[in-house]
N, C-alpha and C positions, 0 to 999 in steps of 0.2 A: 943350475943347481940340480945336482940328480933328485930324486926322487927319496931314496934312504938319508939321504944330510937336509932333507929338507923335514924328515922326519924326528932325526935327531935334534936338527935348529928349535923344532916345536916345541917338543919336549922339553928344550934348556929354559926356552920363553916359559913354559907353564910352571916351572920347578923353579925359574928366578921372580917368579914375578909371586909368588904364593909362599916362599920357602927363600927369605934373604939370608945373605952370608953368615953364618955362622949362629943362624937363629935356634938350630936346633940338633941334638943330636941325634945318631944311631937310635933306631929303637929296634924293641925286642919284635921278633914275627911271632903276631898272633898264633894261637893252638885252638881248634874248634874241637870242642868235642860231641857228638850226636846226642841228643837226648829220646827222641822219640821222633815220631811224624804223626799229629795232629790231625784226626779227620775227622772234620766237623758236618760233615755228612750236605754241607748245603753250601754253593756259590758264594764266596766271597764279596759282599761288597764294600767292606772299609775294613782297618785293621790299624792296630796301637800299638803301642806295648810305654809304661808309665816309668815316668822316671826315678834311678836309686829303687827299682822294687821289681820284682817278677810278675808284675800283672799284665796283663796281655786280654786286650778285647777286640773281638771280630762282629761286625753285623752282616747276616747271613739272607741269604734270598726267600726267607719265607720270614722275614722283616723283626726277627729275633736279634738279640743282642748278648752275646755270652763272653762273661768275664771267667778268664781262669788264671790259674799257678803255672808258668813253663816248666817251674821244677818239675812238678808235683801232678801237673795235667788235671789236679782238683778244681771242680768248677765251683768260681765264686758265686758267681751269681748270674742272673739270666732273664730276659724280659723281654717284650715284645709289642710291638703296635699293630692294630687293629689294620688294616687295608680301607685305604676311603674310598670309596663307593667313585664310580668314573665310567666314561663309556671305554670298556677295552677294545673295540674299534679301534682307537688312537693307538694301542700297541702290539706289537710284533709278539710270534713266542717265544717267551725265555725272554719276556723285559719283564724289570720291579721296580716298586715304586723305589726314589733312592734313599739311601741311606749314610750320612756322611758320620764319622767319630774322631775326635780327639783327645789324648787324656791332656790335663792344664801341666805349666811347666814344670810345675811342684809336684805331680802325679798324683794330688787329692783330689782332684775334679773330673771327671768325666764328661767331654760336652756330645750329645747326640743329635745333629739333625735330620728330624723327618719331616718331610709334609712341608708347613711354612714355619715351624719352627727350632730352634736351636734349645735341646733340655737339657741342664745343667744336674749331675747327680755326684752326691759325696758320695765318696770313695771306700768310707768309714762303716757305714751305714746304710748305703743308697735311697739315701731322703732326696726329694726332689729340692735341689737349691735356688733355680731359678727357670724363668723359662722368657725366651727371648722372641717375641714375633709381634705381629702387625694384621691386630684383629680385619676377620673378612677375608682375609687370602688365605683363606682355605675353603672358600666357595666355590661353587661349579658356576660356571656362566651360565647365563641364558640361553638355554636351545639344546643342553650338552642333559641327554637322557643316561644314566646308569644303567650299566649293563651286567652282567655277569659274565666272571672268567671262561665256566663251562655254560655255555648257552644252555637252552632249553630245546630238544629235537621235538616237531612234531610232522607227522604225517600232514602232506599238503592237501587239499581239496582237489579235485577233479576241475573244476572250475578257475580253481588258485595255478592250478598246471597250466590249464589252456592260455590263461593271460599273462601267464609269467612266459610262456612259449613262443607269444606274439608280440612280447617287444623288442626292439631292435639291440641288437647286441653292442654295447659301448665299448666304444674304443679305449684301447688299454692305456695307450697314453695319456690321455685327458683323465683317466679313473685315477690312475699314480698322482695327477698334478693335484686332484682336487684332495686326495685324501694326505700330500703332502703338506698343501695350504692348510687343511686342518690341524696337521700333528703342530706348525707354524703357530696358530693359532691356542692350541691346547684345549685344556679341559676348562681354563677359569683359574686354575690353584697357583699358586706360587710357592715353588719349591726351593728349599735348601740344595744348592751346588754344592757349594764347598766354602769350610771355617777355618780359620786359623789364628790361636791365643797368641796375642803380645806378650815379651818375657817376661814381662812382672804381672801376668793375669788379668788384666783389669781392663782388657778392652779384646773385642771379639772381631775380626774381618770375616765378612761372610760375604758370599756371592750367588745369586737366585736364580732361576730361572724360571720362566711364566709360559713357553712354550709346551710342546711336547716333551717331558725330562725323564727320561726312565734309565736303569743301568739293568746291563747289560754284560755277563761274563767280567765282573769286577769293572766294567767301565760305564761310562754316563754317558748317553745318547741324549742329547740336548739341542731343540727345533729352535733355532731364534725368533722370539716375537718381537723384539723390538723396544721392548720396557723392559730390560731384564736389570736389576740393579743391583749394586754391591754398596754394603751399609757397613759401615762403623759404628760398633755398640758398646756404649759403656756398661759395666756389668753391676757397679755401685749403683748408679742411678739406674738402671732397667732400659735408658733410651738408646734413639739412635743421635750421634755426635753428625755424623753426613752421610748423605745419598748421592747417589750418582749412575747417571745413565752413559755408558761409553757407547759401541760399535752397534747402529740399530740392527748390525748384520750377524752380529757374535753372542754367544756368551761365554761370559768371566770361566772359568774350568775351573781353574786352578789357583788360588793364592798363596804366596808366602811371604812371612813378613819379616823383615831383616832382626836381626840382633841385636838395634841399638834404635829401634823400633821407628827409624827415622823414615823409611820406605816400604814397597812392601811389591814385589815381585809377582807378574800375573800373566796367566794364559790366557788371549783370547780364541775363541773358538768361532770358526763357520763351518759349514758342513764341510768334510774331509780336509779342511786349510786349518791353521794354528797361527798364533802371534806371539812372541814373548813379548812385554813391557814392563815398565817400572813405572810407580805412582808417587806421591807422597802421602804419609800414613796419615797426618794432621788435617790434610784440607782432598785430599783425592785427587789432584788434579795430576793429569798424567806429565812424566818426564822427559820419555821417550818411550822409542815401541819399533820391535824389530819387524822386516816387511812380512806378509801373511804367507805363507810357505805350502805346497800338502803334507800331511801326514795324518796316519794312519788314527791315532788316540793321541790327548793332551801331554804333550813331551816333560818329561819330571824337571823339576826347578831344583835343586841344590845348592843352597847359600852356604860359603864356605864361612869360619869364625870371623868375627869382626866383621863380616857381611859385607867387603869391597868387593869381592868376586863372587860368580857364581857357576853353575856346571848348567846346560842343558843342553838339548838336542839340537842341531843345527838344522833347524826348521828353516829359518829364515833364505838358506844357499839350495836349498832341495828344489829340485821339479821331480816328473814322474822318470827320469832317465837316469840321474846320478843318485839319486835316494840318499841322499845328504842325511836327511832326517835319521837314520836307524845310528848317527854317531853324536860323539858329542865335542862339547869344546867350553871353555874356561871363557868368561865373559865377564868385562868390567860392568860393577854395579850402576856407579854413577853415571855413567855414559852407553852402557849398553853395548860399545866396543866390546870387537873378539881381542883376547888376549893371547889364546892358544888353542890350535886343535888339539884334543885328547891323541892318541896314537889309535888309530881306527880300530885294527884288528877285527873281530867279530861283531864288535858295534853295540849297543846299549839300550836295551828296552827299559829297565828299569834300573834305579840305584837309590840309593842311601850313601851319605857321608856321616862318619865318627863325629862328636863334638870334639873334641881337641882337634881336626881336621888331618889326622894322620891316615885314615884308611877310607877308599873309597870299594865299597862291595857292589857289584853291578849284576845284574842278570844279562847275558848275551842275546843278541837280537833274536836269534834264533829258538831263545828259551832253553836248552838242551844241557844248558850250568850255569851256574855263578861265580864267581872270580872276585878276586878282593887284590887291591892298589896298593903296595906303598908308594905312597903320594912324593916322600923325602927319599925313595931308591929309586925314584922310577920306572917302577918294572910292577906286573902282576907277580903277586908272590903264593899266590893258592888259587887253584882250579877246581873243580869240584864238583860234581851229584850228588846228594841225598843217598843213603844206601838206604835201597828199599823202596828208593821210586819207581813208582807204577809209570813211566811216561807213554802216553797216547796223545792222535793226534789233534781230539779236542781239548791235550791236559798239557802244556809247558810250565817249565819256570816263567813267572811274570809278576810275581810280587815278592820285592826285599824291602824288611825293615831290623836295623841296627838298635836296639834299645840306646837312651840317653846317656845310659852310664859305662856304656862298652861293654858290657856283662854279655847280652844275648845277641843272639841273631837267627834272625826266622826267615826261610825263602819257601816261599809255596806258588801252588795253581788255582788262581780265584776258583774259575769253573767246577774243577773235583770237590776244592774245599780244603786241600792237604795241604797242611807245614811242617816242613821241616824245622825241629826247633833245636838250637844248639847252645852252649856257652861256650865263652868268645873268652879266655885268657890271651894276657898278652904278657906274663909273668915267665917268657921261658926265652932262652936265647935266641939270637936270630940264627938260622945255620947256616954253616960253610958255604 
């Protein structure tokens, strides 16, 4: 089988298996129209937008949290956490502490976690509605001295000189191993990874990390210690329903949780390797799990409606020669089976899928556009930059999000801080 019919074979598999005979008509092609480009002056590192309404919230690297209007660009409102005290030894420059955000499905809720907790805020008002954590793990271990960002310089001693001059120079590699076991180790804290609302609210998946956990250029740099656990919260009663320790080699990245709230979708993480698996929401216990693959950052999970299929990077087929990882492919829920590869082309850094699952908007690997799918023509049907992108090459495309209700769509560059923010009609014909 040549090469293009085995592409087109994909394709029939991905469009028959998501899109049965006769289930859906022609739709109109989407009209984007620019509204502004967003600089929020500070590193991106989580980003929302609230369902049925234009609110849109980003939490930025100097550990702010600012709600505004896409219309309108008016900012609703804005807040911020304090930095807890830590030896910054354990991080790199240009790492923060992390910060994770979700608006709830109804888009009155705000959930934000920092630190070791998940803070719940109305929408209404910004009262604080609840706050989810597990008194003590926001301690520093024993031994772990706080530091300051900008150290303190002083003039050395003459004597401080001569004995710092007389001991033996250590070897670089053993200096790397020990100050890796310690990021391994961490500070003591346990931090919020990553949350995700069940669709009727009322239960919270979270995933921790207790190593070294900083983000980094909109991503999360996370040291596995070995205790890193994801918890099931009920949000009536304030507890946790189950714990669990999976990979003592990984941590959880990424969750998502299906649609009919029966499982829930998850990335595990080793240093430069990735997992996709599936769990069960009720009891945690895992389902299956696809094999550990390289890549670069945690590959995006995409639950299509009804949550039998899902979209993600093909982590699992990758080594460092074919780079599998930068595409994606259509994967059954229940079983974790490929169903189809995507059609390669420029390959997939980041994406969002529509709730009615008609359109998929990707950013390309290369970051350089973003492209939007119909899913039922098979074919990309918009290509696209930002007009007025400043692109460098610390600044690509590498975040897209689709609001719930198909209204917006925002693609930006964690790092600069810029989005492009648009509305999304799909009220015009498709053309010729």
């Amino acid at each position: 089988m040549s090469l293009d019919i085995q592409k087109m074979f994909s394709i029939w598999l991905f469009l028959a298996f998501f899109y049965p005979a006769g289930a859906h008509t022609s739709l109109a092609e989407p009209t984007l129209h620019q509204v502004r480009i967003e600089e929020l002056s500070k590193s991106i590192l989580a980003f929302d937008i609230a369902n049925d309404s234009d609110l849109a919230a980003a939490a930025l690297s100097d550990l702010s949290v600012r709600v505004w209007r896409l219309s309108s660009g008016r900012v609703i409102h804005e807040f911020s956490f304090p930095e807890p005290p830590t030896d910054q030894n354990l991080k790199l420059d240009g790492e923060y502490e992390p910060v994770s955000l979700h608006f709830s499905p109804d888009g009155r809720t705000l959930g934000v976690g920092f630190s070791n907790a998940i803070c719940l805020y109305d929408v209404e008002n910004w009262t604080e509605k609840n706050v989810l954590r597990v008194a003590g793990e926001d301690n520093l271990r024993p031994g772990i001295i706080a530091t300051s960002r900008t150290p303190l310089l002083r003039q050395r001693t003459a004597q401080e000189a001569q004995a710092q001059s007389e001991q033996p120079i250590r070897d670089i590699n053993q200096t790397m191993r020990e100050w890796v076991a310690r990021r391994h180790r961490g500070d003591g804290r346990t931090r919020v990874r990553d949350f995700a609302f069940t669709r009727d609210g009322m239960l919270i998946l979270a995933s921790y990390c207790r190593g070294g956990c900083w983000s980094s250029s909109g991503a999360v740099v996370a040291f596995a210690s070995g205790t890193d656990p994801v918890r099931l919260w009920d949000l009536r009663e304030k507890k946790i329903v189950w714990e669990k320790l999976y990979d003592p080699q990984g941590v959880i990245s990424r969750v998502v949780v299906s649609p009919d709230g029966g499982r829930f979708i998850a990335v595990n993480s080793e240093l430069a390797h990735c997992a996709v698996a599936a769990y069960d929401l009720s009891s945690g216990e895992a389902l299956w799990s696809h094999r550990l693959g390289p890549c670069i950052s945690p590959p995006n999970v995409q639950l299509l409606p009804g949550g039998r299929s899902f979209i993600t990077n093909r982590v699992d087929e990758a080594n460092r020669k074919n780079k599998e990882w930068r595409y994606a492919a259509l994967y059954e829920t229940a079983t974790g089976n490929k169903i189809a590869d995507l059609p390669e082309g420029d390959g997939i850094s980041a994406a969002d899928v529509s709730s009615d699952g008609h359109w998929l908007v990707s950013i390309i690997w290369r970051g350089t556009q973003f492209q939007i799918w119909d899913l039922q023509a098979k074919k990309v049907i918009i290509r696209d930059v930002p007009k007025g992108w400043k692109r460098t090459v610390d600044c690509v495309l590498n975040r897209v999000r689709l609001s719930p209700d198909n209204r917006w769509l925002v693609v930006g560059c964690n790092v600069r801080g810029d989005l492009a923010v648009y509305q999304w009609d799909e009220g015009q014909s498709p053309k010729p």
